[in-house]
N, C-alpha and C positions, 0 to 999 in steps of 0.2 A: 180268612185263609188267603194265601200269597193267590195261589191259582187262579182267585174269586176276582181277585183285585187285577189281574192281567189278562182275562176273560172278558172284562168289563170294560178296559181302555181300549183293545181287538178292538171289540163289538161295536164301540160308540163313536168311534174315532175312524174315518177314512183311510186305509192300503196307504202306508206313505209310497212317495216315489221315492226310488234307486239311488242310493247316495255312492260315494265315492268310499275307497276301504277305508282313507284316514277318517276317522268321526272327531272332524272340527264342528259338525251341525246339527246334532243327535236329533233323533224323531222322541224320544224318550231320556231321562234323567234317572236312575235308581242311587238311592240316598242308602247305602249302607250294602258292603259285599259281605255278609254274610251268607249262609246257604238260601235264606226267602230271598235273598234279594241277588244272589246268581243264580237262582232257578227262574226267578222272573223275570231278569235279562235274556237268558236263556231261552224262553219261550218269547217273548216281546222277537227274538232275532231272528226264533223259528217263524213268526209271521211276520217277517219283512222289514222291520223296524232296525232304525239304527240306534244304538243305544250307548250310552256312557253311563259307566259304574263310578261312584264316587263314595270312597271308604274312609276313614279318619285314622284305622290304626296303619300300621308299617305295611303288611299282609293283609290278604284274604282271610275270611273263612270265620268271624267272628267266634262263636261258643264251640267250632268245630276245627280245631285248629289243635298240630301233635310237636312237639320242639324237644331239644334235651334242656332241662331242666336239674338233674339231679347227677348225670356222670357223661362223660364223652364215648357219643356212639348210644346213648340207650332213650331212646324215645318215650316219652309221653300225652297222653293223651292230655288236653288242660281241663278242660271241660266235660264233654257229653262224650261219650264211653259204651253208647246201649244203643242198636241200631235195626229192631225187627220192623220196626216201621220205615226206616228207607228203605230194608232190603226188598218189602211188599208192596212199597208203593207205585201204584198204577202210574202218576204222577214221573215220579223217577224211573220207572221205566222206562217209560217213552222216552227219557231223554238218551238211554242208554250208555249210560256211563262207563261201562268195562270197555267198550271202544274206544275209549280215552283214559284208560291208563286204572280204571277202580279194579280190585280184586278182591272178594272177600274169600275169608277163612273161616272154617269152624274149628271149635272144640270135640275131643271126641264124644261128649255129652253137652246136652243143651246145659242143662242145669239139674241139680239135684242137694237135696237137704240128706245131711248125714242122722240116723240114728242111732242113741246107744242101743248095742248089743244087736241089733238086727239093719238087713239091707236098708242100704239108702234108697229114699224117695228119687228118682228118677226120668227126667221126661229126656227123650233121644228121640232125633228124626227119623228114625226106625218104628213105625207103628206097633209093629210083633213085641218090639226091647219093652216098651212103656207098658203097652197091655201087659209083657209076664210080667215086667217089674209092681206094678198096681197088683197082679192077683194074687204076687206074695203076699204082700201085706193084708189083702183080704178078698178070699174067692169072688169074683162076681165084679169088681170094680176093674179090674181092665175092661171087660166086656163092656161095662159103661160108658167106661171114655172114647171106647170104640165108636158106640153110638151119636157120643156128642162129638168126638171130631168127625163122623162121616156126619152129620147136620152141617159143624162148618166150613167142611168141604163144600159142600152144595151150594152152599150161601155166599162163600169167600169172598167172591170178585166183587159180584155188587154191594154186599159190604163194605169194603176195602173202597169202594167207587165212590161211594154216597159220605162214606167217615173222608177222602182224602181229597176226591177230585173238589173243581168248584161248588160253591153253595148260594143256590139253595141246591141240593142234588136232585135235583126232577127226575131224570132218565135214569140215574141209579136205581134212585128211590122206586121207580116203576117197576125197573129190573128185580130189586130187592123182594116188592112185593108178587111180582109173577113166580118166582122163584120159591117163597115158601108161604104163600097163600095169606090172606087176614090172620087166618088160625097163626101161624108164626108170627108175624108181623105183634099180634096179642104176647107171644109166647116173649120175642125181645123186650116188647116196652118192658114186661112184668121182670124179664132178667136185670135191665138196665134200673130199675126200681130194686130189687131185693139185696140183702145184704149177704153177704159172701158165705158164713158162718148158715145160713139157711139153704142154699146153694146146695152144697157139699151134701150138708145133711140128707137134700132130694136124693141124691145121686150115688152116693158112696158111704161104702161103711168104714173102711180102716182109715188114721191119720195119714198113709201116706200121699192120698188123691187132696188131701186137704191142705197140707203142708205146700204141694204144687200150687195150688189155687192162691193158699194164701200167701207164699212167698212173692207171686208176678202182682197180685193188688197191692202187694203193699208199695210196689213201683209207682204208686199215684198217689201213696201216700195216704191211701182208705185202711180203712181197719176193718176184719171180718164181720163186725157188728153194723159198718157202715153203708146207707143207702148207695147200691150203685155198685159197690164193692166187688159184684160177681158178675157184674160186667166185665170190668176192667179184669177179673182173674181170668173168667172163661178166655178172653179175647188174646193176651199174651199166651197164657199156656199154649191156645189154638195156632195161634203165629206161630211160637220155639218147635212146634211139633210138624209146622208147613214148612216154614221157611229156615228156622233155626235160630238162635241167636248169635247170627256172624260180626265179627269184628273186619275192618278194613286189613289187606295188608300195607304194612306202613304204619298204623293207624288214623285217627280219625278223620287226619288233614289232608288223608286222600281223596276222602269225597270230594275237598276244596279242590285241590290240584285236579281233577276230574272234570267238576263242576267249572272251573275257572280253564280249562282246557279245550272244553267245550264251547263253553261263549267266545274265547279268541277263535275259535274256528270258525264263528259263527259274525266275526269282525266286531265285536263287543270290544269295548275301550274300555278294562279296568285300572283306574288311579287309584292307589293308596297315598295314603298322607294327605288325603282334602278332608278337611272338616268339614262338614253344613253344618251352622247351626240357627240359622234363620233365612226367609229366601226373604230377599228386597224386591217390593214388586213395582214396578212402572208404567207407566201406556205403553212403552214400544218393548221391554224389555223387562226380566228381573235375574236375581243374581245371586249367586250361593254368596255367603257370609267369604267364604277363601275367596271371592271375586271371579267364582266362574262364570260367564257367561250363560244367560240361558233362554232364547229368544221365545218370542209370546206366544201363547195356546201352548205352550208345553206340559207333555202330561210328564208330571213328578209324582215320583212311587217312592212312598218310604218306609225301606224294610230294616226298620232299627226298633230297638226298643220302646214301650210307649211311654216311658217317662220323657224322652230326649226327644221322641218325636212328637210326643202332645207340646213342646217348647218350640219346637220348630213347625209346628202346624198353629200355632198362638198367634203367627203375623202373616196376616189375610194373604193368601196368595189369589189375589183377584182375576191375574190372565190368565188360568191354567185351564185349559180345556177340563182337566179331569186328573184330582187329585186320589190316588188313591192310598190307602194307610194301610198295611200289607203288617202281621202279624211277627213277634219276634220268635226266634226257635222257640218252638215249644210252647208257647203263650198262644194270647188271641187278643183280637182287638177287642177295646171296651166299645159300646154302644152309645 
């Protein structure tokens, strides 16, 4: 997790001192401006650190980046499109992005499955809309969902703390469990285990609570019969019905523009057009592959993919105080 990897450089590494606004002599390197790697600039500058971004494409923003593409004047998203998890993240919170330019929009519905002949399945951030719309489809399963989103009300934060902030999550994890007792803590492992298709069955009688459940698992690409699968459904439906499923306005490249508006505030040096793609190490020095400089004990965070970065982490970077390999969107580091 990016935050794990910028937690861990903080911690182990000395307060640098006070540098000067231009960053000719960074305290830190981040190898790739994608969202991991301007959120970890981001927070590296929130503690003090001077830092230089170093990107290989034209722009910011890697997998999160909106351009026209198909007509003049009509934006697209390129990439990543689905955003309950920035908009809940404790993480992006803190960094406060609508201060710098982010605004999200909703739909007037979350989301919802059409069916023949009778009302669409329907989840709305309106708790009252969802319950009647579930008790159409069959007496008794609003009241359900009632139930299960007032459980993930309760639980949300330190959930949301322990799934997003640094890992290992100690102090979530404590929170987590103070919060809804061993008895719960049993109740998730066994949800995080079950498959979605059994779920449902616990909870609800008519297809439209199940169609909800199984349309947000299938965002992970599990199948109702799949272990784990009623995790990931309870967990998004629970989001779309807290937070919503908002899209940026502008779309997705505003998080960037936000993100990357934030660390120039914060005297972050983002270059595009450097490539790394191997660092030369020396006794007194080593060197991005583009020839940038990068003097010794420097901690290098690389938040690019790990095919490109397991090629670039392949030539021993011997001086570096503390090398950290920081996840790409959406992925995780191998072990």
């Amino acid at each position: 997790m990016i935050t794990s990897a910028v937690d861990e450089l903080v911690a182990i590494s000395p307060r640098p001192e006070p540098r000067s606004a231009a960053v000719t002599d960074p305290d830190a390197v981040v190898i790739g401006a994608g969202p991991n790697g301007l959120v970890a600039a981001n927070r590296l500058a929130d503690a003090g650190w001077s830092v230089v971004v170093l990107e290989a494409n034209a722009v910011p923003g890697g997998a999160v980046r909106t351009a026209e593409v198909t007509a003049p004047g009509f934006r697209n998203d390129l990439f990543s499109a689905f955003f309950p998890f920035t908009a809940a993240s404790p993480v992006m919170g803190d960094l406060d992005l609508p201060a710098h330019g982010l605004t999200w929009t909703h739909a007037p519905a979350v989301l919802a499955h059409p069916l023949a002949g009778r009302a669409a399945a329907m989840l709305s951030r309106e708790l009252d809309a969802t319950v009647a719309g579930l008790d159409q489809g069959a007496d008794g399963d609003g009241e359900a969902f009632r139930r299960l989103f007032a459980d993930w009300t309760a639980m949300s934060r330190p959930f949301l703390d322990a799934l997003l902030r640094p890992f290992p999550p100690v102090r979530a994890g404590a929170a987590l469990t103070r919060t809804v007792g061993l008895t719960g803590l049993r109740e998730l492992t066994r949800l995080g285990l079950m498959p979605l298709r059994r779920f449902v069955q616990e909870h609800f009688v008519g297809d439209q609570a199940a169609l909800l459940f199984a349309g947000c698992a299938l965002h992970a690409d599990l199948t109702p019969e799949a272990s784990g699968s009623a995790l990931f459904g309870w967990l998004l439906v629970c989001l779309g019905q807290q937070v919503g499923f908002p899209v940026p306005v502008g779309g997705a490249g505003a998080i960037t523009d936000a993100l990357v508006s934030r660390a120039a505030h914060g005297g972050v040096d983002v270059r595009c057009g450097v490539r790394v793609d191997r660092i030369h190490v020396r006794t007194d020095q080593h060197h991005g592959s583009a020839g940038y400089p990068l003097p010794p004990l420097l901690p290098v965070l690389c938040a690019i993919q790990y095919e490109t970065r397991r090629e670039v982490a392949a030539r021993r970077v011997r001086d570096c105080t503390q090398v950290a390999c920081a996840a790409g969107w959406g992925g995780s580091a191998p072990s």
